[in-house]
N, CA, C and O atoms as a GROMACS GRO file, in nm:
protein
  212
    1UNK      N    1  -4.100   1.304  -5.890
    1UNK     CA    2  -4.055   1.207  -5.793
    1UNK      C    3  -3.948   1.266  -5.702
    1UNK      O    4  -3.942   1.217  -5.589
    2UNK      N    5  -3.849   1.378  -5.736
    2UNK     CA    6  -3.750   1.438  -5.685
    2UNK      C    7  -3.774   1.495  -5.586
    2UNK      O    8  -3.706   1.489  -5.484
    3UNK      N    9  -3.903   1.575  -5.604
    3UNK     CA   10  -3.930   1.679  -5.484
    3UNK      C   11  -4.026   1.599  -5.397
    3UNK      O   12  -4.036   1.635  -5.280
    4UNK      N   13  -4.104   1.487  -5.443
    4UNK     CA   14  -4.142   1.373  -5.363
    4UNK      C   15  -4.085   1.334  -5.216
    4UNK      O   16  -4.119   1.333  -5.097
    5UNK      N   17  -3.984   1.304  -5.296
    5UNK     CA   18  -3.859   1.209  -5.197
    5UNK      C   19  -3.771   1.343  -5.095
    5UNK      O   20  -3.735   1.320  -4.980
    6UNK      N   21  -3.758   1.426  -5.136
    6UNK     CA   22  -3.759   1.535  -5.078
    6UNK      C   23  -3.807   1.585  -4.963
    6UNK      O   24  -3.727   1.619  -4.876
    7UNK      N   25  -3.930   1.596  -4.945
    7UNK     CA   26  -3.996   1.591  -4.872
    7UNK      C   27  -4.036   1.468  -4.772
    7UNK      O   28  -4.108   1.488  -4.675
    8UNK      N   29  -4.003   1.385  -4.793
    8UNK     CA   30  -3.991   1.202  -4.664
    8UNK      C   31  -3.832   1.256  -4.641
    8UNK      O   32  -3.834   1.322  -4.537
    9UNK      N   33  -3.744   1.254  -4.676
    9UNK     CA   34  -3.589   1.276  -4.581
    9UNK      C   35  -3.605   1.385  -4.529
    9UNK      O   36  -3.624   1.393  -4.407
   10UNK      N   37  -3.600   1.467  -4.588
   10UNK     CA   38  -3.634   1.573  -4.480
   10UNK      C   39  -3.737   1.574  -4.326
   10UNK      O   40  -3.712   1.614  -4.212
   11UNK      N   41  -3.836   1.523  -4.376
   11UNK     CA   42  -3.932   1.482  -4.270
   11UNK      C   43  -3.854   1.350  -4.148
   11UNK      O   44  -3.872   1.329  -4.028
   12UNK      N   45  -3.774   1.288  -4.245
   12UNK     CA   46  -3.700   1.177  -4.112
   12UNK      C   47  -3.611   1.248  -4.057
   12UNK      O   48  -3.604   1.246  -3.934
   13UNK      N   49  -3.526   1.322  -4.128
   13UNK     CA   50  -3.382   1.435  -4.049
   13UNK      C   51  -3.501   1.482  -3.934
   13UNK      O   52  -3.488   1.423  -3.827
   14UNK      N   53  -3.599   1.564  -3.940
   14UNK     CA   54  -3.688   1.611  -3.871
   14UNK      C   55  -3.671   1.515  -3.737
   14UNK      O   56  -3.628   1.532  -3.623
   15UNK      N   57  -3.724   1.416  -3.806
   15UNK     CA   58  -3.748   1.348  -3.688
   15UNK      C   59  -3.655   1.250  -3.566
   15UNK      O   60  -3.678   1.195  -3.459
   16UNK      N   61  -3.522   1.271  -3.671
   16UNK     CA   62  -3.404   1.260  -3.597
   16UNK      C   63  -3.368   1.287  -3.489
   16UNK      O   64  -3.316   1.223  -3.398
   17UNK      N   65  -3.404   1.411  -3.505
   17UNK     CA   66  -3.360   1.486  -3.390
   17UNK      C   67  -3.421   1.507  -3.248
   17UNK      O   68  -3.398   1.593  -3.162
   18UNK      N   69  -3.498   1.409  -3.250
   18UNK     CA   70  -3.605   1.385  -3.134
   18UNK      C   71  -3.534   1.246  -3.101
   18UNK      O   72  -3.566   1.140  -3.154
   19UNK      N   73  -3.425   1.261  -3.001
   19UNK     CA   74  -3.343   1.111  -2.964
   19UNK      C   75  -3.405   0.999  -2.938
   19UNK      O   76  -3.362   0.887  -2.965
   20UNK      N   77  -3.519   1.027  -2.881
   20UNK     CA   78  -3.643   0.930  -2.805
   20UNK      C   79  -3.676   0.870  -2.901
   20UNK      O   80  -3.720   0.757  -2.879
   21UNK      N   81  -3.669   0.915  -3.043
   21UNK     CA   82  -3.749   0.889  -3.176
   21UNK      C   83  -3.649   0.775  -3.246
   21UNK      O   84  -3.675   0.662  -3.288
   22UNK      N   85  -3.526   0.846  -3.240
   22UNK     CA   86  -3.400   0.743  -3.316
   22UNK      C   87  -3.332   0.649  -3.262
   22UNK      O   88  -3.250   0.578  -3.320
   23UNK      N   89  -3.371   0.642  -3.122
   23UNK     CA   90  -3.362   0.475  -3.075
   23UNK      C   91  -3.461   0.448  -3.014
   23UNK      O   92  -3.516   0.529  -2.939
   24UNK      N   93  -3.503   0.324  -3.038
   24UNK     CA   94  -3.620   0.346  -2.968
   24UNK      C   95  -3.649   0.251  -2.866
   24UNK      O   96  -3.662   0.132  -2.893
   25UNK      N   97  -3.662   0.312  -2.710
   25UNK     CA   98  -3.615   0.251  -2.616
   25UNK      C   99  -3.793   0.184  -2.580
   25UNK      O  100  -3.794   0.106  -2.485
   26UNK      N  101  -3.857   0.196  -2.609
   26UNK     CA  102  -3.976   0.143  -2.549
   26UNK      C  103  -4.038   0.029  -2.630
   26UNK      O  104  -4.099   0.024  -2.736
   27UNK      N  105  -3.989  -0.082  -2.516
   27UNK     CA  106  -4.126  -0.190  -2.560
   27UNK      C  107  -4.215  -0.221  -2.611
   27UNK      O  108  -4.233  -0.328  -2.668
   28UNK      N  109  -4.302  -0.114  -2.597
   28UNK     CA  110  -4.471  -0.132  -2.629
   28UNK      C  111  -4.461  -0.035  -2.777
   28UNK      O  112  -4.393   0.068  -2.781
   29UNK      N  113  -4.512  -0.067  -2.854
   29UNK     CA  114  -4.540  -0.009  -2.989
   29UNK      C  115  -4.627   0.115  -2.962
   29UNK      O  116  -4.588   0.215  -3.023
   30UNK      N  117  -4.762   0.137  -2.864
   30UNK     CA  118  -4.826   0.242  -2.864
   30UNK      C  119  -4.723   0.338  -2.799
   30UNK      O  120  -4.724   0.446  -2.858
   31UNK      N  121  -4.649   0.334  -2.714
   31UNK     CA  122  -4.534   0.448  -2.648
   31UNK      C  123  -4.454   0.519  -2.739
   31UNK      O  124  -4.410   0.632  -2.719
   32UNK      N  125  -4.430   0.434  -2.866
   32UNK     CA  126  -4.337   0.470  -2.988
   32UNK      C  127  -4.447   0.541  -3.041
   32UNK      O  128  -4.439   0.662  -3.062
   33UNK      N  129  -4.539   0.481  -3.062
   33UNK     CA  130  -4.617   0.553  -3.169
   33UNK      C  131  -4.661   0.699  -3.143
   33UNK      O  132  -4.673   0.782  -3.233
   34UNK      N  133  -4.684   0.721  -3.010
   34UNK     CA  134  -4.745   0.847  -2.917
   34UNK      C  135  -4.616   0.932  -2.932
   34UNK      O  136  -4.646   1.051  -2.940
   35UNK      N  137  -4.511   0.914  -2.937
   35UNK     CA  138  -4.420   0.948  -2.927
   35UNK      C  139  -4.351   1.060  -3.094
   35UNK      O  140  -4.317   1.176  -3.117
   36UNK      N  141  -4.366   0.925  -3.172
   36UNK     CA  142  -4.433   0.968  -3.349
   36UNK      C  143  -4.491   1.088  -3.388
   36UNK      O  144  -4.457   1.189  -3.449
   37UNK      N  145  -4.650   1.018  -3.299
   37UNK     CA  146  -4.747   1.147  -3.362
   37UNK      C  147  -4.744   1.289  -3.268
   37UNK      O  148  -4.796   1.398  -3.291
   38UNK      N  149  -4.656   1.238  -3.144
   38UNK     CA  150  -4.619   1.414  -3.073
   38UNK      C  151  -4.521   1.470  -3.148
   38UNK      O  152  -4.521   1.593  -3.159
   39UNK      N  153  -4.454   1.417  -3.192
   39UNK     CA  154  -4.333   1.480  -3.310
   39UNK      C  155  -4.380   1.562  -3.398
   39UNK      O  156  -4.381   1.685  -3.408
   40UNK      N  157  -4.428   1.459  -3.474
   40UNK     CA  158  -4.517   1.521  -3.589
   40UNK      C  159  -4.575   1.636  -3.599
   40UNK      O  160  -4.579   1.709  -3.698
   41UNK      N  161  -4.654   1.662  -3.417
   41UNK     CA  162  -4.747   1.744  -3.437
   41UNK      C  163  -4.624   1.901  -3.408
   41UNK      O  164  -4.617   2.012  -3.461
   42UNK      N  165  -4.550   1.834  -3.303
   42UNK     CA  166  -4.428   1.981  -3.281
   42UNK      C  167  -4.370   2.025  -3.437
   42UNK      O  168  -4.344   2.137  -3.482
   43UNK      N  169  -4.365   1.933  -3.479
   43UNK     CA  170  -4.289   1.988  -3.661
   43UNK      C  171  -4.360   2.061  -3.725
   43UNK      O  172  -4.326   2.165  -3.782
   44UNK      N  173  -4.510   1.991  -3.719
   44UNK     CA  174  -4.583   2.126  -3.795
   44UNK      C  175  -4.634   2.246  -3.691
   44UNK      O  176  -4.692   2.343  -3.740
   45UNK      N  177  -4.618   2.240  -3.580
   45UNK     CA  178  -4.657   2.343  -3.517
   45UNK      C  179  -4.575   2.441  -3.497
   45UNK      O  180  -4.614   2.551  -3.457
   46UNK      N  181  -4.431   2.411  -3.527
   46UNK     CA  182  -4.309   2.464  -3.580
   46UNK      C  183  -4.312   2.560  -3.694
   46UNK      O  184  -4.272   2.676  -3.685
   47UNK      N  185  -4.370   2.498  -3.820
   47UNK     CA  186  -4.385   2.502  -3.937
   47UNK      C  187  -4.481   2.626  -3.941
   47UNK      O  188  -4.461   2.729  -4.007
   48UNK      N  189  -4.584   2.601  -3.865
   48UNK     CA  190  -4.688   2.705  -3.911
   48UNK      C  191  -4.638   2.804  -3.807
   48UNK      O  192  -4.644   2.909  -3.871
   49UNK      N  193  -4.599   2.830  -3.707
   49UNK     CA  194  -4.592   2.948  -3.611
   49UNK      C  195  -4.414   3.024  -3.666
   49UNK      O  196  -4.346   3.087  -3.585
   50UNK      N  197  -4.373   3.003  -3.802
   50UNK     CA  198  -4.257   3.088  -3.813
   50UNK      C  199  -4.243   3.237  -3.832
   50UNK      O  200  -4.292   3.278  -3.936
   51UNK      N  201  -4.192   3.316  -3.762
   51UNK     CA  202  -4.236   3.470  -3.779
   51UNK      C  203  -4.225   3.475  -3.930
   51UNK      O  204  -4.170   3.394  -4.004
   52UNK      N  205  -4.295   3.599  -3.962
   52UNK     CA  206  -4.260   3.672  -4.089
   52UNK      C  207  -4.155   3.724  -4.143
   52UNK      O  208  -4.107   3.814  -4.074
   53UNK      N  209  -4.089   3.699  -4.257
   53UNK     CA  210  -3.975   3.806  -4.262
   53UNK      C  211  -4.012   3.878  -4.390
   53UNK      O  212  -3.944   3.972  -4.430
   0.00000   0.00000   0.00000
């Protein structure tokens, strides 16, 4: 359950940091949501393109 939960805070700090994300100024639920799943997709596209060390 430790490394569970682990992995969801981390994923919200993530998503913190996308200001647009942590208040959320738009009306319409699909603008938030588009907004969500572009995050999402920069985090893991983040994730997978880290050089080698």
């Amino acid at each position: 359950m430790g490394k569970l939960r682990y992995v969801v805070e981390q994923t919200f700090a993530l998503l913190h940091h996308f200001k647009r994300l942590a208040v959320r100024w738009e009306r319409r639920t699909e603008l938030h949501d588009a907004f969500v799943s572009l995050a999402c997709s920069l985090i893991c596209w983040r994730r997978l393109n880290r050089p080698e060390s």
